[in-house]
N, C-alpha and C positions, 0 to 999 in steps of 0.2 A: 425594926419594923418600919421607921420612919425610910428606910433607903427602898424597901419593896413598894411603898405606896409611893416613893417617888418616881419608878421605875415604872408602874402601874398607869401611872397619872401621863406619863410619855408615852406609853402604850397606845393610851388611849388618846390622845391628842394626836397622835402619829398617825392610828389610824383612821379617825376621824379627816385628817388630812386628807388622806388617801381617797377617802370616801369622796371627799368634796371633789378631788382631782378628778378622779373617776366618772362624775355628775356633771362635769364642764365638759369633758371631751370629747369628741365628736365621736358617735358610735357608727359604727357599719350595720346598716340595713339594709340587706338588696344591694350592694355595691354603692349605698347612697350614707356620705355622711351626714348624723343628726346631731345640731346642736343645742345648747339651750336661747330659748328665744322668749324675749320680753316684748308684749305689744303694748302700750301705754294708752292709757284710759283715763278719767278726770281723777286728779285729786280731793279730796274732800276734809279739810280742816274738823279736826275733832277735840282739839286742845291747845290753846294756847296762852301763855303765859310770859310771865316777865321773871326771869333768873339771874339770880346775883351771885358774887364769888362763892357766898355762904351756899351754894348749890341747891338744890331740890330736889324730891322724889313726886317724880309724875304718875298718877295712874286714871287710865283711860275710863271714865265710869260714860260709858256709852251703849245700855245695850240694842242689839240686833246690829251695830256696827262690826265691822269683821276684825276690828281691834279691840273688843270690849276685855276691861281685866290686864291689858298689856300696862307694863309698869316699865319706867324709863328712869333711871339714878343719874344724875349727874355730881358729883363727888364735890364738897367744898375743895377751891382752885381749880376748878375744870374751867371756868368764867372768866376770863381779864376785868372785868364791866358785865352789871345788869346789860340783860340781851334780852329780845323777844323771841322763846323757844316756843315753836310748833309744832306740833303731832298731827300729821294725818294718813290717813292711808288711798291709795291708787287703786281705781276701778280696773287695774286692765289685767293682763293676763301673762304670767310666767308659764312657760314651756321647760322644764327641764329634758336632759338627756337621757334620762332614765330616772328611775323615781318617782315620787307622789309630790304633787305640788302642795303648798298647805294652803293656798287657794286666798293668802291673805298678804299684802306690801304696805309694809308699815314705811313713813319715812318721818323723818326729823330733820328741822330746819332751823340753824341758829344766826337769822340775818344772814351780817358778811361775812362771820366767824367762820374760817379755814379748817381751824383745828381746834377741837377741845383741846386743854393743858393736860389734863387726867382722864383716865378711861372711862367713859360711861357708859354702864351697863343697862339690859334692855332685856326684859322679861317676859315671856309668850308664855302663851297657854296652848295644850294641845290635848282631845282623848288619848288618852292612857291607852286604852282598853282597846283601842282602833291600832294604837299606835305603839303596843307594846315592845314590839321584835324588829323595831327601826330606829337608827341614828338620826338624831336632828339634823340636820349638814344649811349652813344660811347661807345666802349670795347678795353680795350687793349689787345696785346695779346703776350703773353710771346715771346721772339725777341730767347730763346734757343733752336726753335725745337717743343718746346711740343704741339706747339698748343694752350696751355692753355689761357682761356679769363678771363678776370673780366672787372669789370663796372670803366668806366672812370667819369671824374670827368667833365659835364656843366656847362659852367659859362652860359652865358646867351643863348638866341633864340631868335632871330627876325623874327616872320613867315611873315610879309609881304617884308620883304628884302632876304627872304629864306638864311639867313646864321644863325649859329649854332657855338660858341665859347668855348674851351677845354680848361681847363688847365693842366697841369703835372708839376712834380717835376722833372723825369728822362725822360732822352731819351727814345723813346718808341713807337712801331710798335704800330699803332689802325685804327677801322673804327667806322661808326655809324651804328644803324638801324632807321628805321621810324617807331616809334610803334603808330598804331593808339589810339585816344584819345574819351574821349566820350563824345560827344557833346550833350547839354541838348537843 
């Protein structure tokens, strides 16, 4: 049983992948390619704290913010050194190529720190009930200006707890879309 859920678990990450490919490439409309497009809006700091090797578990207790209930794990040895970790999210607007935007850019900021040591994961909320018959698919998006996206990395989805689990290496601006799925 262990080898089917293992096989199950590649399925799903495989197509998950595919989804996210699929959500970056430019589609043909009208002879006109569409891409995903990020316009940048003000940041707004909603959490900020001081984290050490022993790591932390963040959670956003901000409501009517578009990050409220977001939860951010940083694993003990993710840290070299106490650091100043930030949580906030970006007023602007993400355009996917197809998809539903989830209308919400979280980003995390660790000083000068390059790279977390360990993976930390990064917890969204989303309706269920809206959102039953869609893959989460996340995009990072380049924190220098450019706009530029690529496909983040899903650890897990819980479609009836409607929450959806990220991991990263680095600090790093992103959102999701809701790519619909097809149901037999």
């Amino acid at each position: 049983m262990g080898n089917m859920q293992a096989i199950q678990s590649q399925l799903q990450v495989g197509v998950l992948g595919m989804a996210s490919w699929l959500l970056l490439m430019p589609c043909a409309v009208f002879g006109q390619a569409k891409y995903a497009v990020f316009e940048s809006g003000k940041d707004v700091v909603v959490l900020q704290t001081n984290v050490g090797p022993a790591g932390a578990t963040l959670v956003v207790n901000k409501p009517g913010s578009p990050v409220d209930g977001i939860k951010v794990e940083i694993p003990e040895g993710a840290l070299p050194e106490t650091i100043a970790v930030c949580l906030y999210y970006n007023t602007g607007n993400f355009k996917p190529a197809s998809g539903t935007a989830s209308g919400v850019i979280l980003g995390i900021s660790a000083g000068k720190l390059g790279q977390f040591k360990k993976l930390v994961k990064i917890q969204v909320r989303y309706d269920a009930k809206l959102y039953s018959k869609s893959a989460v698919v996340g995009f990072s998006i380049d924190p220098d200006g450019s706009g530029r996206v690529s496909g983040f990395q899903l650890l897990s989805q819980d479609i009836k707890a409607g929450t959806a689990t990220f991991g990263t290496l680095v600090p790093v601006r992103f959102t999701w879309v809701y790519a619909p799925t097809q149901q037999r």
